[in-house]
N, C-alpha and C positions, 0 to 999 in steps of 0.2 A: 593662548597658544603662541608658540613661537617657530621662527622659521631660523636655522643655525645661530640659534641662544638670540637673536633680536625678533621683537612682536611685530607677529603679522599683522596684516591687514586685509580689507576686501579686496577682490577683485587679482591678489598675486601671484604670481604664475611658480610654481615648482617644479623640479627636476628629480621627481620620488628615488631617481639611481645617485644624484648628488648632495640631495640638498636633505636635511636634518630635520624632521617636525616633531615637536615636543608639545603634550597637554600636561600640564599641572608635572610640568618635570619628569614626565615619563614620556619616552621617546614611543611614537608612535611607527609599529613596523609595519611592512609592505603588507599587502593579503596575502594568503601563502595559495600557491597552485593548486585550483580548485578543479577537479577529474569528476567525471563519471562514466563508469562501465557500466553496461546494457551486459546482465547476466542469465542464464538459462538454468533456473533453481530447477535440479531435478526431485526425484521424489523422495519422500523419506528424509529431509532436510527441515530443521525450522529455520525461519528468518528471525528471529532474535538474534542481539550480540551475542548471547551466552545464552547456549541451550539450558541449562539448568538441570538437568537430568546425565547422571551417568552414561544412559546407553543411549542419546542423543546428542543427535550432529547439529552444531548453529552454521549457520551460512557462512560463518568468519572462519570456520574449523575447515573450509575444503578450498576457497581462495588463497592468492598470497599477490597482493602489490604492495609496491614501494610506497603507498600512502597508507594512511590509517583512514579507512572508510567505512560507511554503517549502511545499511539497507533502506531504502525509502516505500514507507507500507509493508505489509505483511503479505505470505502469502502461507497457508495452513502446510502444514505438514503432507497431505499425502495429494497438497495441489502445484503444479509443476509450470515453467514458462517465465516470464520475463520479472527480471525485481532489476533494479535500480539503485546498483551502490556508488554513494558520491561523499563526499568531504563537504557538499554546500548545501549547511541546512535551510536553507530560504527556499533550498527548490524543494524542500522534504514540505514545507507549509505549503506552498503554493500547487503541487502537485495531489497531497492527500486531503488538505481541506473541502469538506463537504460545499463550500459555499461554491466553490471554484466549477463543480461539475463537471470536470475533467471526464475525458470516455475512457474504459478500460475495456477493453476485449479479449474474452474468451472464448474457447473451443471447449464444447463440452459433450461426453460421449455419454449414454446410460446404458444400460443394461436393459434389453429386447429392441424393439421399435417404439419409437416417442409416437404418439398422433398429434395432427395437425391444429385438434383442437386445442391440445394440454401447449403447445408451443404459442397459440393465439390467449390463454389465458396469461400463461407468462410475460407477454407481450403485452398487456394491458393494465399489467400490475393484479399482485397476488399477495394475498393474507398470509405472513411467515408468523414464528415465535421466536423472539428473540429473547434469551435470560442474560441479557446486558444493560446495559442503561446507556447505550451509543459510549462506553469510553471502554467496552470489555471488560468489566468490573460488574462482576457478577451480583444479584440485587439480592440479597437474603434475609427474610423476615424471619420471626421468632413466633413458629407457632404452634401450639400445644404444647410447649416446652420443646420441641426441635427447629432447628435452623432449616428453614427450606427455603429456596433458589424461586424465587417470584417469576414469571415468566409475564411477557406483553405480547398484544401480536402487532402486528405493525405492516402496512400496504407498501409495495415496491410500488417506483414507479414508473411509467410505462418505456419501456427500454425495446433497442431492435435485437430481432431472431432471424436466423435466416437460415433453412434447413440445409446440410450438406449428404445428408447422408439419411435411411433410416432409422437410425440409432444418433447420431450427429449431428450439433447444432454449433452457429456462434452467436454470442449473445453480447450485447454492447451497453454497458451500464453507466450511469454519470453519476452512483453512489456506490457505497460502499459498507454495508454493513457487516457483521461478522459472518462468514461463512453466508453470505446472502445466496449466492448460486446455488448452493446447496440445499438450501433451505426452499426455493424457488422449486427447486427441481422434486424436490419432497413433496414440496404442497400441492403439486397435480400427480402425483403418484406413483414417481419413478425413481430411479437411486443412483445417482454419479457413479459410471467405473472410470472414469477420468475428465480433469478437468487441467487446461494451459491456458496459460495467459498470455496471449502473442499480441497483444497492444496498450499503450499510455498513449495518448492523445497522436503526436505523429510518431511517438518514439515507435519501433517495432523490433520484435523479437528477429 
């Protein structure tokens, strides 16, 4: 490494607006200005770069900044509330990785009155089916001569509930599997008419 064409040393101090660093003859440049916007994905939106479908909208398709930025985590199409578009993908690993345990908070409404009990099962961790293999990639075996979608079940685990309403809960999870809410809210025997995401750990919507 060199400091203005003569080799550095330990311990020497630069002036990253004056002074010149080179590795193996490639000049090393500044970091570029790293942003993030706290955005309110409404509904009917995928968070993908690129929706992939004709008569669908990516998140990139309804934005517009002066940087080039991608979404951090997903949030499903007809589920609405806070995504996290930035330019710094360190914070994309250190925010969605499972190890990390991060809290995300939702608000979630069903369809009639939830009971107390079905919110205390959920609470405790509840038996879903998930047909992924935790990377979204669907598991498909070959059987009887057709391709069929293997399914596993898989226990949440125990997350906070806190009722708002008779129909209305918020629930606060430190994973994140596919469509997990939804799957939660299935397995005691109600059906999401809406679901937001109004928290990352302190970030808020």
């Amino acid at each position: 490494m060199t400091v203005n064409g003569e080799t550095a040393h330990i311990g020497q101090v630069i002036d990253p607006q004056k002074d010149e660093i080179s590795i193996d003859d490639q000049v090393v440049k500044d970091t570029e200005n790293l942003v993030y916007y706290v955005f309110n994905k409404p509904r009917g939106i995928v968070t993908t770069c690129l929706s992939g479908k004709d008569d669908e909208k990516g998140i990139l398709d309804i934005v517009s900044f002066p940087e080039r930025v991608f979404p951090i985590g997903r949030l499903d199409k007809e589920t609405t509330g806070l995504i996290i578009l930035t330019n710094d993908g360190r914070l994309s690993n250190y925010l969605m990785h499972p190890r990390y345990e991060h809290e995300k908070e939702y608000v979630v409404e069903v369809y009639g009155k939830i009971d107390d009990s079905a919110l205390e099962k959920m609470r405790n961790g509840v038996k879903i089916e998930l047909k992924d293999n935790g990377t979204r990639k669907k598991i498909i075996r070959r059987i009887g001569g057709e391709d069929t979608v293997i399914t596993r079940k898989y226990t949440t685990k125990p997350c906070d509930i806190t009722r708002l309403s008779s129909s209305k809960f918020s629930i606060t999870i430190r994973e994140g599997k596919n469509r997990q809410i939804r799957r939660m809210v299935e397995a005691v025997g109600y059906d999401v008419k809406r679901l937001k995401r109004v928290r990352i750990e302190n970030i808020h919507l």
